[in-house]
C-alpha positions in Angstrom: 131.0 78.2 88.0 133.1 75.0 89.9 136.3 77.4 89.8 134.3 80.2 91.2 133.2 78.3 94.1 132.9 80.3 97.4 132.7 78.8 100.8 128.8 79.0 100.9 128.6 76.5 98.1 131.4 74.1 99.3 129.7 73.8 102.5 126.4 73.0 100.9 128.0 69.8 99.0 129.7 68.7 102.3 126.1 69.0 104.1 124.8 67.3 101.0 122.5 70.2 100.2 121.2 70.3 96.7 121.8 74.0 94.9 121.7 76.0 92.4 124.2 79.0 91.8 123.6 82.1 89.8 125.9 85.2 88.7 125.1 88.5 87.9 127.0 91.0 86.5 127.6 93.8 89.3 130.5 96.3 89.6 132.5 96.9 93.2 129.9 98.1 94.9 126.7 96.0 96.4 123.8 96.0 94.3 119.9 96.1 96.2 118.3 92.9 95.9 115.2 93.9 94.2 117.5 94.6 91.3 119.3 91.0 91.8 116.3 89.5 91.6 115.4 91.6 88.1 118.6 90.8 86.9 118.4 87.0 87.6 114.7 86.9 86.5 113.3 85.6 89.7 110.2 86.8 91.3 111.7 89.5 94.2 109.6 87.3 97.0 112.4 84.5 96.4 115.0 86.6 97.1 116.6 86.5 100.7 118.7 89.3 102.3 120.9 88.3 105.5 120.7 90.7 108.3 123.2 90.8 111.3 121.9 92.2 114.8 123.1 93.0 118.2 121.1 91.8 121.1 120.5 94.0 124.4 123.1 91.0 125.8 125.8 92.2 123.4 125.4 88.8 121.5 124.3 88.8 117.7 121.8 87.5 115.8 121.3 86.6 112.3 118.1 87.2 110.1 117.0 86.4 106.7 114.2 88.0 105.1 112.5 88.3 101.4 114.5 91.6 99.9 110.8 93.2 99.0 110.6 93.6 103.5 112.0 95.6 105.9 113.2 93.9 109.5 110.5 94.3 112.3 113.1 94.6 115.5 110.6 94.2 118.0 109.5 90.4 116.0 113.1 89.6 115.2 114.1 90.8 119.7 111.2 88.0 120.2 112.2 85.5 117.7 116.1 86.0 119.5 114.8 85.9 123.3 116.1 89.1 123.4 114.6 92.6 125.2 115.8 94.1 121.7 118.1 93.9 119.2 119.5 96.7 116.4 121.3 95.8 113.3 124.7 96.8 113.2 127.1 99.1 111.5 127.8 98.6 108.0 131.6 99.0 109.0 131.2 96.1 111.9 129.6 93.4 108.7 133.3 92.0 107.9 134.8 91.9 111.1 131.0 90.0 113.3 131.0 88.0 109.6 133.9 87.9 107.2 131.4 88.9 104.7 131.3 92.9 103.0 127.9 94.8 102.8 126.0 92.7 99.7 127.8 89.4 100.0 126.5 88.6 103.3 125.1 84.9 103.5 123.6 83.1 106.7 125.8 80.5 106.1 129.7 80.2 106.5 130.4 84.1 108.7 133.4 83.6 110.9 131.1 82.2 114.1 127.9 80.6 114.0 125.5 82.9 115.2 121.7 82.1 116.0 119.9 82.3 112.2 116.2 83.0 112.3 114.3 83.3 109.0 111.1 84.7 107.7 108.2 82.5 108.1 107.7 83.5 104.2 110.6 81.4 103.0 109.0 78.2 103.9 105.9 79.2 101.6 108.4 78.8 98.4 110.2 75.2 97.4 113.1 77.6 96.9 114.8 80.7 97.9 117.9 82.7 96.9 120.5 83.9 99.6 124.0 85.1 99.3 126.6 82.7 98.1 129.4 84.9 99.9 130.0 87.3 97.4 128.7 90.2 95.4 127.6 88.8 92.4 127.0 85.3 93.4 123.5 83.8 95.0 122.3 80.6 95.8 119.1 79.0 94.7 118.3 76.4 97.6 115.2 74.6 99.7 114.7 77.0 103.0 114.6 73.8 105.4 117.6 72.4 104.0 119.8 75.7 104.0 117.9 76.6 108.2 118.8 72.9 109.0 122.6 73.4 107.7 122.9 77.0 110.1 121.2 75.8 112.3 118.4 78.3 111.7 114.5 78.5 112.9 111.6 80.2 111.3 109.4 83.1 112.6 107.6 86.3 111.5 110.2 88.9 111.4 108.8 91.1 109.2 106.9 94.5 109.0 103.6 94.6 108.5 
């Protein structure tokens, strides 16, 4: 996959983060990542979806959580310092990240926003995110990818 490299991955070799990338096949359109993870053969708690928010303060916020959860906005407002935050419109995700809807990783959007991810990811010795692309995740160690975005760890999800 070295000539399908996407930023994701070239930034993890300059941080000197050890990865692994996977493909699957996928056609234009983004693909759930329950079904990623079925496709790949990787148990769906290992999978990691990348959420954008806007805080109350106008400012967003970055979350990753396992693919089988839904966001709790109330934890993730906490976990931001925020009164609240609400994701945002599928038709802001490329302009806030230079990602599309599917392809969104936590690490390489246009600005560096504050990363928080689920408390879960630290539980496995590695987790799959986005490598920038539809069809293209990363299989990485959570403390090394939330040390390269700068990210922390919290419970963000719903019960």
């Amino acid at each position: 996959m070295a000539e399908d490299k996407t930023n994701v991955m070239r930034l993890l070799e300059q941080g000197g983060v050890p990865y692994t990338a996977h493909s699957y096949p996928h056609g234009k359109e983004a693909v759930d990542g329950v079904t990623v993870a079925a496709l790949l053969g990787i148990e769906p708690q290992r999978v990691f979806k990348t959420l954008v928010t806007r805080g109350g303060g106008g400012g967003f916020f970055v979350f990753v959580i396992p693919v089988t959860a839904e966001l709790d906005l109330k934890k993730a407002a906490r976990a931001a310092g925020e009164k609240s935050v609400e994701m945002i419109h599928v038709a802001e995700i490329n302009k806030v990240t230079g990602y599309v809807r599917g392809g969104c990783s936590p690490l390489g959007m246009k600005r560096a926003y504050p990363t928080c991810f689920d408390e879960t990811a630290i539980l496995w010795d590695r987790i799959l995110v986005s490598a920038g692309r539809i069809g293209a995740q990363i299989e990485v160690g959570p403390e090394a990818l939330a040390d390269l975005c700068g990210g922390t760890f919290a419970d963000l999800t719903r019960e």
